[in-house]
Backbone as ProteinMPNN parsed JSONL, in Angstrom:
{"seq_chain_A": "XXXXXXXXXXXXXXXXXXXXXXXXXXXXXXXXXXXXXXXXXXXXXXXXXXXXXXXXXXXXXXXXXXXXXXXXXXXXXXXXXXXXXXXXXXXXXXXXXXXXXXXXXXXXXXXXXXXXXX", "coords_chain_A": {"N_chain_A": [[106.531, 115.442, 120.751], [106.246, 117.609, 119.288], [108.31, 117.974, 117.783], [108.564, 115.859, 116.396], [106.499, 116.567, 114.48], [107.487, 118.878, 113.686], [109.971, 117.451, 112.185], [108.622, 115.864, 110.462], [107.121, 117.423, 108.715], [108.795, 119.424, 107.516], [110.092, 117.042, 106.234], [108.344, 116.569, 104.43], [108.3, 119.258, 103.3], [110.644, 119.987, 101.895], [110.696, 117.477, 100.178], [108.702, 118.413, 98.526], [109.177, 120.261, 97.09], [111.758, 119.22, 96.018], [114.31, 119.176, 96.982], [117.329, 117.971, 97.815], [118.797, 114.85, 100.036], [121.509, 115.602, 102.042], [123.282, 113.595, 101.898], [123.999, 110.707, 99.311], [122.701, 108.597, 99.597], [120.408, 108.439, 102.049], [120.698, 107.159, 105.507], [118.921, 107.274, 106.989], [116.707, 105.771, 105.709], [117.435, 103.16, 105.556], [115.819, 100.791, 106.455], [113.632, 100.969, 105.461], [114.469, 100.082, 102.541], [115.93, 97.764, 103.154], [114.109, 96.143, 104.266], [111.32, 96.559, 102.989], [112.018, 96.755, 100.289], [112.332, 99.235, 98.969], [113.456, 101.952, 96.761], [116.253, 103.011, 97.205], [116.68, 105.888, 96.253], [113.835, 106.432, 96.742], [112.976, 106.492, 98.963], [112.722, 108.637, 101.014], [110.572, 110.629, 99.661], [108.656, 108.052, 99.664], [108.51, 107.637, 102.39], [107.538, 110.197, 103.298], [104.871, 110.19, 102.09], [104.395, 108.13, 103.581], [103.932, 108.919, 105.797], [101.732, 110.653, 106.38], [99.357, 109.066, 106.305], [96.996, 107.853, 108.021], [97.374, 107.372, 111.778], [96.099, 104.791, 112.869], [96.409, 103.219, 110.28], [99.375, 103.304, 109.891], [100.249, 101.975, 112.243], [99.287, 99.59, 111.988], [100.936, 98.608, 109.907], [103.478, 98.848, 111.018], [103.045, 96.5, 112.921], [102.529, 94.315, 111.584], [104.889, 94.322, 109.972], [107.135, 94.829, 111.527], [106.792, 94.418, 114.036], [106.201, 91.997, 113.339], [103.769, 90.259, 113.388], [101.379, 87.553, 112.83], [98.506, 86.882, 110.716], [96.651, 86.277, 112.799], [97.087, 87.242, 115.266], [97.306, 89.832, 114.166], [94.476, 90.484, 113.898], [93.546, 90.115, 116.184], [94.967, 92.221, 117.524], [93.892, 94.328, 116.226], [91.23, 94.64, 115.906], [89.855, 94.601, 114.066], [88.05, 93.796, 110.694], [88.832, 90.993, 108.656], [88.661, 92.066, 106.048], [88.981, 95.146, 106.392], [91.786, 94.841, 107.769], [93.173, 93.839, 105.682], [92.856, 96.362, 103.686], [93.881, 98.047, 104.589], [96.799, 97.659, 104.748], [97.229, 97.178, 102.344], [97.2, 100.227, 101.672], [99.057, 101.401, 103.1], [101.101, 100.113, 101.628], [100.609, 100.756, 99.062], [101.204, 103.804, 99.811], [104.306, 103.277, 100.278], [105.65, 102.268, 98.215], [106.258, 102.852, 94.659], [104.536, 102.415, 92.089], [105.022, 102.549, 89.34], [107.379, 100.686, 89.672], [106.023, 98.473, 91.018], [104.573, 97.378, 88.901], [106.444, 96.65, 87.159], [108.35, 94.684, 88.242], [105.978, 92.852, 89.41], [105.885, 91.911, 86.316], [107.902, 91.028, 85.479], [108.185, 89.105, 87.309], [106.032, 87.556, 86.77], [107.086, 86.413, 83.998], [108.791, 85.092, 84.453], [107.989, 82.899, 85.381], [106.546, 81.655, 83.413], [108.974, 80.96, 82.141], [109.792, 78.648, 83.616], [107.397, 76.852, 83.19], [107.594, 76.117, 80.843]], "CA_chain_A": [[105.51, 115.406, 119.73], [106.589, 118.76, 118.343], [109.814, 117.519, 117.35], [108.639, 114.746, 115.261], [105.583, 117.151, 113.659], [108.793, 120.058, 112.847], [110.649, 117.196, 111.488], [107.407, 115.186, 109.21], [106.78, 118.708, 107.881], [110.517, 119.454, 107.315], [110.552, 116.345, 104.893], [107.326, 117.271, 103.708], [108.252, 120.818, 102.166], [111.952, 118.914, 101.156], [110.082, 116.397, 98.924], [107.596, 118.768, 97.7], [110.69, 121.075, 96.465], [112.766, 118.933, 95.088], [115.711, 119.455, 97.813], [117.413, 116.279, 97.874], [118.942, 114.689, 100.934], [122.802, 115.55, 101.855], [123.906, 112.356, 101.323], [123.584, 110.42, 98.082], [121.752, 107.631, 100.247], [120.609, 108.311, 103.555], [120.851, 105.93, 105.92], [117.115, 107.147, 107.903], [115.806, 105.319, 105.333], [117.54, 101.622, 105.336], [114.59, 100.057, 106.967], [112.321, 100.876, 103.818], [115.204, 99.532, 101.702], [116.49, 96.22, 103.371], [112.704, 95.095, 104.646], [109.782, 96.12, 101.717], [111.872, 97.034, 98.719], [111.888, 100.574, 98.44], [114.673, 102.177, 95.944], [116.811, 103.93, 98.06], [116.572, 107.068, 96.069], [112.484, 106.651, 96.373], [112.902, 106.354, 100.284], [112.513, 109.82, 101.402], [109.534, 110.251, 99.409], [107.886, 107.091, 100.402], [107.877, 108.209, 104.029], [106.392, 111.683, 103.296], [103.678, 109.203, 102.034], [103.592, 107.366, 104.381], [103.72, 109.576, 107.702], [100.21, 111.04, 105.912], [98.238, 107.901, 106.516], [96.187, 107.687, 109.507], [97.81, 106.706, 112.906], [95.74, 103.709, 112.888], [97.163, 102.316, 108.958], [100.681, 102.928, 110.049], [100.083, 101.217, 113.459], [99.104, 98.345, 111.753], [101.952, 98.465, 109.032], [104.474, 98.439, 112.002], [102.582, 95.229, 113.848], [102.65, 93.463, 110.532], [106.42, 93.979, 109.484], [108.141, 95.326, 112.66], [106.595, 93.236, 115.511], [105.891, 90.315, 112.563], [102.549, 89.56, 113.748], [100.618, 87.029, 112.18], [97.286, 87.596, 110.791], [95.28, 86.157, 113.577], [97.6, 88.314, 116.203], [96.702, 91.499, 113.524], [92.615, 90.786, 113.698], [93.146, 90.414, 117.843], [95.364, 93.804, 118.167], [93.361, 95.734, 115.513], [89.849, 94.266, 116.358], [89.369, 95.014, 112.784], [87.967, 92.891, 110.034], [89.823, 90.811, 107.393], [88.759, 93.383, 104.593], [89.862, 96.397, 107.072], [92.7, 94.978, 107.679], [93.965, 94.192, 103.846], [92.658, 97.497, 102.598], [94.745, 99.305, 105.744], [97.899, 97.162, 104.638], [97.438, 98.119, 100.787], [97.068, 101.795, 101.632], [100.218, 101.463, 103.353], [101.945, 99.494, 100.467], [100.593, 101.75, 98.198], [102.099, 104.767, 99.86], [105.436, 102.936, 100.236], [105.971, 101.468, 96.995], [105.905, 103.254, 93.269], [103.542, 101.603, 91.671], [105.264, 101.466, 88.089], [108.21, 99.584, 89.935], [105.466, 97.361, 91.29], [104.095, 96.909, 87.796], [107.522, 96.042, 86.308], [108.601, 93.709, 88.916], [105.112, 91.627, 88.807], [105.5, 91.496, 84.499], [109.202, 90.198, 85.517], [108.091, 87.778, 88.185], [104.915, 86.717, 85.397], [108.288, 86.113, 82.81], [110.135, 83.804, 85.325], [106.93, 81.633, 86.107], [106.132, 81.743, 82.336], [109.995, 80.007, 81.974], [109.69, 77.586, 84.409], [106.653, 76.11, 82.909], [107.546, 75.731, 79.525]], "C_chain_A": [[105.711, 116.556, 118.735], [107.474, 118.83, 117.971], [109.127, 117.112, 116.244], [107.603, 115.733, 114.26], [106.751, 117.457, 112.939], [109.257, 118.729, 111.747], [109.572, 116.433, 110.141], [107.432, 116.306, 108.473], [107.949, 119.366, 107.326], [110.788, 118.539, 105.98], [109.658, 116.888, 103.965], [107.321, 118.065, 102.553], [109.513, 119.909, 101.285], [111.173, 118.568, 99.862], [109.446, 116.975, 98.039], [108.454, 119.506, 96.88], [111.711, 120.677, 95.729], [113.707, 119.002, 96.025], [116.344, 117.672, 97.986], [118.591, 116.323, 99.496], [120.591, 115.137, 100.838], [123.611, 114.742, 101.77], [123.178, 111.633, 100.315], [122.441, 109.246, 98.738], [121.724, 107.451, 101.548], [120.084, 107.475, 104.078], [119.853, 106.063, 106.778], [116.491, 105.952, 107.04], [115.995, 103.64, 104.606], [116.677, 100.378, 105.343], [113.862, 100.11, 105.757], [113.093, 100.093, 103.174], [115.179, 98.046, 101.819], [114.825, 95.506, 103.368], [111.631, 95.182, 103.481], [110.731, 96.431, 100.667], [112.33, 98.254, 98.463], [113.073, 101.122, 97.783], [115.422, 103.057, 97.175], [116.792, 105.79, 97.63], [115.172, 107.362, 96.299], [111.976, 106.915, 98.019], [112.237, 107.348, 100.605], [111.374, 110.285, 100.799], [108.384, 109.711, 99.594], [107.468, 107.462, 101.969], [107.248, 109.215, 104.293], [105.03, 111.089, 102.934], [102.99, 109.298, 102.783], [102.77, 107.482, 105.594], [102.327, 110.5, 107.261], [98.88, 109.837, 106.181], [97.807, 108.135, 107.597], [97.113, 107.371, 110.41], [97.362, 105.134, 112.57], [96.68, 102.789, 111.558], [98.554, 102.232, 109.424], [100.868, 102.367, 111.164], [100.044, 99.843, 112.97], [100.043, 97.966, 110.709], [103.225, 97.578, 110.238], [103.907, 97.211, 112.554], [102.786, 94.734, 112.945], [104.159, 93.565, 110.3], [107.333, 94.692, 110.208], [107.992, 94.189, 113.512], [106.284, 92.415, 114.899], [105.091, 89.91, 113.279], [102.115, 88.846, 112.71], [98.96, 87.422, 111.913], [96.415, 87.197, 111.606], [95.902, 87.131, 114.614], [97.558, 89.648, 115.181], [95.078, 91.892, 114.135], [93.023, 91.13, 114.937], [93.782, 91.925, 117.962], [94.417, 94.847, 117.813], [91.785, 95.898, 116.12], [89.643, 94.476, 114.894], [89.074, 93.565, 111.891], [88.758, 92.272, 109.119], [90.135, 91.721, 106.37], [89.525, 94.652, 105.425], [91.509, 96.051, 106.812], [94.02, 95.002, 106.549], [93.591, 95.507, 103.634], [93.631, 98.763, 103.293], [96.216, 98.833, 104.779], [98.023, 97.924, 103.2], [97.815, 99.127, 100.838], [98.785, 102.213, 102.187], [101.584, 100.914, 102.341], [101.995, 100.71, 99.41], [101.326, 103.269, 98.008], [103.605, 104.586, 99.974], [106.099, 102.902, 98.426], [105.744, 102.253, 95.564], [105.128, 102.075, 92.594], [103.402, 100.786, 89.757], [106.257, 100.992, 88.276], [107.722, 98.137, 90.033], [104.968, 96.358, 90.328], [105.094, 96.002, 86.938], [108.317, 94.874, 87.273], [107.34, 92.99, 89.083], [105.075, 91.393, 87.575], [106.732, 90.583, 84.935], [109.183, 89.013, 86.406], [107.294, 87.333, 87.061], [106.337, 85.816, 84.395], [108.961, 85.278, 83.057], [109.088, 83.203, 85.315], [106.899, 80.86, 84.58], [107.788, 80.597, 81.485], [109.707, 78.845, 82.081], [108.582, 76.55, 83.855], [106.775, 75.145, 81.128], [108.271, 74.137, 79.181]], "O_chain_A": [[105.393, 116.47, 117.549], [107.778, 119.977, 117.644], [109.034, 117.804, 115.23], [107.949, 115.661, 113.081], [107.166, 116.831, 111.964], [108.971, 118.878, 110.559], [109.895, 116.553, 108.959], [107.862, 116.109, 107.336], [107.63, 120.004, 106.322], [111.4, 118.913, 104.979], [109.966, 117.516, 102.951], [106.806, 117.936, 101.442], [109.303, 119.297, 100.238], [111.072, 119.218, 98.822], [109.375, 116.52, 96.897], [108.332, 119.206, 95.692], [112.428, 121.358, 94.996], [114.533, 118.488, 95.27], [115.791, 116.596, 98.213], [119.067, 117.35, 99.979], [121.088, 115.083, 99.713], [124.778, 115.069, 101.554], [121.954, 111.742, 100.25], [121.332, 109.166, 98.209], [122.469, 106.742, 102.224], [119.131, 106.877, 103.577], [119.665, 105.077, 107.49], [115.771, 105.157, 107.645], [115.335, 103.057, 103.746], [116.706, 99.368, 104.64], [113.562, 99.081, 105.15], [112.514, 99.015, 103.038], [114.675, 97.247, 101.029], [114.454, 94.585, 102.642], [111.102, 94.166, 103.029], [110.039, 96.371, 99.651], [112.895, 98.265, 97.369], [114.052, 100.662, 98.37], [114.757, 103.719, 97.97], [116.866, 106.712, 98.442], [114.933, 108.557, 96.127], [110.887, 107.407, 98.314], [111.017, 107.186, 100.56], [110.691, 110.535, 101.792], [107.312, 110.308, 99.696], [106.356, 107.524, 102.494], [106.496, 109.342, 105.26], [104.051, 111.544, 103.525], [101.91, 109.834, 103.032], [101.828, 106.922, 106.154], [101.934, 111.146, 108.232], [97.664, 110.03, 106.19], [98.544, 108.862, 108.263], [98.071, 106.919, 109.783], [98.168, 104.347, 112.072], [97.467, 101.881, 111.829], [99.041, 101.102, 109.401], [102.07, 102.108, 111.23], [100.734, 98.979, 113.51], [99.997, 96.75, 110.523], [103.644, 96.422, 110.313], [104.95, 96.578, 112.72], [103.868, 94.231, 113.246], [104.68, 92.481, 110.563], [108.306, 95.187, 109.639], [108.777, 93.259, 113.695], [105.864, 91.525, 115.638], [105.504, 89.041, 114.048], [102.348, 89.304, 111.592], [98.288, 88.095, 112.694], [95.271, 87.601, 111.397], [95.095, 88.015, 114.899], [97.914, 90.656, 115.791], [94.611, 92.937, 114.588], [93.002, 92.341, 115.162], [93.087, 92.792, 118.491], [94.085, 95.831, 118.474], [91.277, 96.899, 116.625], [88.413, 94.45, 114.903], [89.607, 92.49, 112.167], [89.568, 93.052, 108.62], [91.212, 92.097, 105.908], [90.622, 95.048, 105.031], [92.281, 96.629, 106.047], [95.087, 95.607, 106.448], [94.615, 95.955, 103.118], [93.98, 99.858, 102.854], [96.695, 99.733, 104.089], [98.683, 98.934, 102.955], [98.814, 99.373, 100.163], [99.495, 103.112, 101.735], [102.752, 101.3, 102.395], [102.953, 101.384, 99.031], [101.782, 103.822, 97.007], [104.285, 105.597, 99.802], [106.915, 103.605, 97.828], [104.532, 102.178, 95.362], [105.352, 100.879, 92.778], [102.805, 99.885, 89.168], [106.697, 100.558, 87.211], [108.238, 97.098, 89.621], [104.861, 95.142, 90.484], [104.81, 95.013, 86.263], [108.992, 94.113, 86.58], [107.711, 91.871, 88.729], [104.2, 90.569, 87.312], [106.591, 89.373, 84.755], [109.982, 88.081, 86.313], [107.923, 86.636, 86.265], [106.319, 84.593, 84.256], [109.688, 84.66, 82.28], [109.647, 82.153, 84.997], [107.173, 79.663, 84.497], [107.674, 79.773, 80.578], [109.424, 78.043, 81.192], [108.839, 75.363, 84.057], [106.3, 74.14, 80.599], [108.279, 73.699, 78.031]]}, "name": "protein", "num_of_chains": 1, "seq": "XXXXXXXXXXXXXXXXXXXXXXXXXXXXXXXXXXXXXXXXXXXXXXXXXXXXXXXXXXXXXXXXXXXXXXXXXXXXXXXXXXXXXXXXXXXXXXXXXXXXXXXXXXXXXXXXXXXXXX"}
């Protein structure tokens, strides 16, 4: 447990400093990349985020897109309500994800739909 603190707090100061990783793209942080998205340079970052959320939000991040639960196997693990459980998931998106990537990839999905119909 005092491993993983040293090392959360380790990225922590890193990120807050500016120190960048010793490789141009490290490979801790493939999982963010290949599964939600995340830029690979934005990785390291994103997880200083993320490892700030509650136990509980990132508990339920991992059941949703590690152990691919469905949302009726989310409500039964979490006991939590529908709204809990979207507003946990967001919070976790939110700390993953830049938010003017998110903006410019939904105008560019809007632009493809906006094709297709014409």
């Amino acid at each position: 447990r005092d491993a993983i603190r040293d090392l959360l707090l380790e990225d922590l100061r890193e990120a807050t400093e500016g120190v960048m990783s010793l490789e141009e793209w490290d490979p801790r942080y493939g999982f963010l990349t290949d599964m939600v998205g995340v830029a690979p340079e934005k990785a390291r970052l994103a997880c200083v985020k993320f490892n700030q959320l509650t136990w509980s939000d990132r508990a339920c991040f991992f059941s949703a897109c590690v152990d691919n639960l469905n949302l009726p196997q989310l409500l039964e693990r979490t006991q939590w309500t529908r709204t809990e459980l979207r507003e946990s998931l967001i919070r976790c998106f939110e700390a993953l994800l830049d938010k003017k990537d998110l903006m410019n990839d939904l105008d560019e999905r809007c632009k493809r739909g906006a094709r297709y119909e014409e």
